[in-house]
N, C-alpha and C positions, 0 to 999 in steps of 0.2 A: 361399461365392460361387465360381463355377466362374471360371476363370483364361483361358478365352478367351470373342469374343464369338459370339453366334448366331448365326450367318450360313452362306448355303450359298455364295454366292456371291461374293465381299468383292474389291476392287480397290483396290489403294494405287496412287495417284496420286502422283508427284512430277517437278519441276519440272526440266530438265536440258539447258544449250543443246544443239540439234542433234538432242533426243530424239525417238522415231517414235511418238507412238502405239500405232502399229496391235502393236505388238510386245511379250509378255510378258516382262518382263529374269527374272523367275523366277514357276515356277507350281506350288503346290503340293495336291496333292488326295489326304485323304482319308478317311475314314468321318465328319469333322465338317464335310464340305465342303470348297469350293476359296477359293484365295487368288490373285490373279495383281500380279504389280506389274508397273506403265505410268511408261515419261515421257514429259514433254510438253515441246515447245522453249519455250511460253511458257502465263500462266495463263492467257488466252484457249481453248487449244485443251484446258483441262484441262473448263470449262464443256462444250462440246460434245461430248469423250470418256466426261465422268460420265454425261450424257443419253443417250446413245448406249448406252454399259453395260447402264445402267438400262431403256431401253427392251427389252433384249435377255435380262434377267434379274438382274441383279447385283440383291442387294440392299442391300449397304453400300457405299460408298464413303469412304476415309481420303485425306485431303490432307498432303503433306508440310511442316513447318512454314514451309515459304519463301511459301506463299500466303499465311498470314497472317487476318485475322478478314476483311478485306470478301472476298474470291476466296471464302474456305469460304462465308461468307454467300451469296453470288451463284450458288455451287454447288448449295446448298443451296434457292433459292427456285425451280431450273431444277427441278430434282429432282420438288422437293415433297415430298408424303407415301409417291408409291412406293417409298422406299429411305432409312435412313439417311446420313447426311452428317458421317464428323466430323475435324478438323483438329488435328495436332499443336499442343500450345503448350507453353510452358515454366513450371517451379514456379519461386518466389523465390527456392531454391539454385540455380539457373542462371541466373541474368537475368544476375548480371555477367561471365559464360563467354560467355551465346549472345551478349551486346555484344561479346565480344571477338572471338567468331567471324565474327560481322557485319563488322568492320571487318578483320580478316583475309583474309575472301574478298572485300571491294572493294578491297584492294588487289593481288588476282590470287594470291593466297599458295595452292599445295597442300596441299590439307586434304583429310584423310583420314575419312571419315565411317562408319556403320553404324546400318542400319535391320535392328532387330530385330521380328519380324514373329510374335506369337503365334499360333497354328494348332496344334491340340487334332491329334496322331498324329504333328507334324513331327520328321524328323529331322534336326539339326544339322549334321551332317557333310557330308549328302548333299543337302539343300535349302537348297545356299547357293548363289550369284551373285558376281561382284566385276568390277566396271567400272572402266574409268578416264574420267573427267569432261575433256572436254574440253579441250584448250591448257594441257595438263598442271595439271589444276586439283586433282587427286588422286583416289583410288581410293573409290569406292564399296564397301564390304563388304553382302549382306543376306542374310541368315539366317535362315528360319522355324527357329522355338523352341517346343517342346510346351507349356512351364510358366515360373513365375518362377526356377525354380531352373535349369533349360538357360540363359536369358536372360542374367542372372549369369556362369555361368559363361562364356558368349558373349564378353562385355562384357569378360571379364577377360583373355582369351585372345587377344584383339583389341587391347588394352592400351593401351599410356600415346602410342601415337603414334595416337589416335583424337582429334580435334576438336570431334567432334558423335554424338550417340547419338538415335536416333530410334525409338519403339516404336508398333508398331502391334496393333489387335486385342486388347489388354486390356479387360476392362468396369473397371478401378477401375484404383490409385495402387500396387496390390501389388506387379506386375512392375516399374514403375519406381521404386518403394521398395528391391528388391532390389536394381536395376544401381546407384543412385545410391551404394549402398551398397558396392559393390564397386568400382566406380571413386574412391572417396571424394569424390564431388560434385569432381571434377579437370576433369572435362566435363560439360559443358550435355547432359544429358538429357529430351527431350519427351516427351509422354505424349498421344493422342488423344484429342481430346475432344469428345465427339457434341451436335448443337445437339437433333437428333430422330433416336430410335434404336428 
């Protein structure tokens, strides 16, 4: 099973007060096609951005796990069949992490996050990003990773002041079988998961 997915076009969507749109926070291109990551200030405008993509060529679109099942659903029926649709969610070793992170970020607490982003030629070092979220909500890390084994070691290198682990562009459970493993299930790791791909 090849370790990323097929795509020439692919756009991770996630969710981030005050986000623009129109702006790539990192873009990565190369021989197995591009990747670009967007945010949106609410899931409203992620609806209208996917459509938009899509209209323009994208052919996959990954939702950050804060939309949740009806936003991807809804994404998902705008779309249609021109493009994949699919939404982070979390395995039963995370559910009592991503509750704790849940109520961690309603109570405004800075959290430190990382979206690892698989892309078939990416290089680690040099295709990464790092934001700061809003009203000091804490640092965004995102990193395109070529395989499970860069991702891993991403993960570990990133370490024990991370919150939340986000992977995108996997077709299966490998990549984030490796990070959960690395992090010892310490953090809620998501995993994308396509309704039609």
């Amino acid at each position: 099973m090849s370790e990323t997915i097929d795509a020439q076009d692919r756009v991770v969507i996630y969710e981030m007060e005050g986000g623009d749109p129109a702006v790539d926070l990192l873009s990565v291109s190369t021989s197995h096609g591009r990747t670009r990551v967007r945010a949106v200030g609410d899931p409203a405008q992620a609806v209208e951005l996917a459509t938009r993509l899509v209209t323009e060529g994208a052919d996959l679109i990954e939702l950050c796990g804060s939309f949740g099942a009806v936003w991807h659903a809804r994404i998902a029926r705008e779309v249609g069949d021109r493009a994949g649709v699919g939404a982070v969610y979390y395995g039963f070793e995370s559910l009592t992490a991503i509750a704790a992170y849940k109520e961690r970020f309603g109570t405004g607490e800075a959290l430190a996050d990382a979206f690892l982003v698989v892309h078939g030629g990416a290089d680690p070092v040099q295709d990464r990003a790092r934001y700061e979220k809003p009203s000091d909500g804490g640092p965004i890390t995102i990193v395109a990773v070529p395989d499970a084994k860069a991702a891993a070691r991403v993960a570990g290198e990133l370490g024990p002041g991370l919150a939340l682990i986000e992977i995108y562009g996997a077709p299966g459970p490998e990549v984030a079988e490796a990070v959960i493993e690395e992090v010892d299930a310490r953090v809620p790791v998501g995993l994308t998961v396509y309704g039609r791909h």
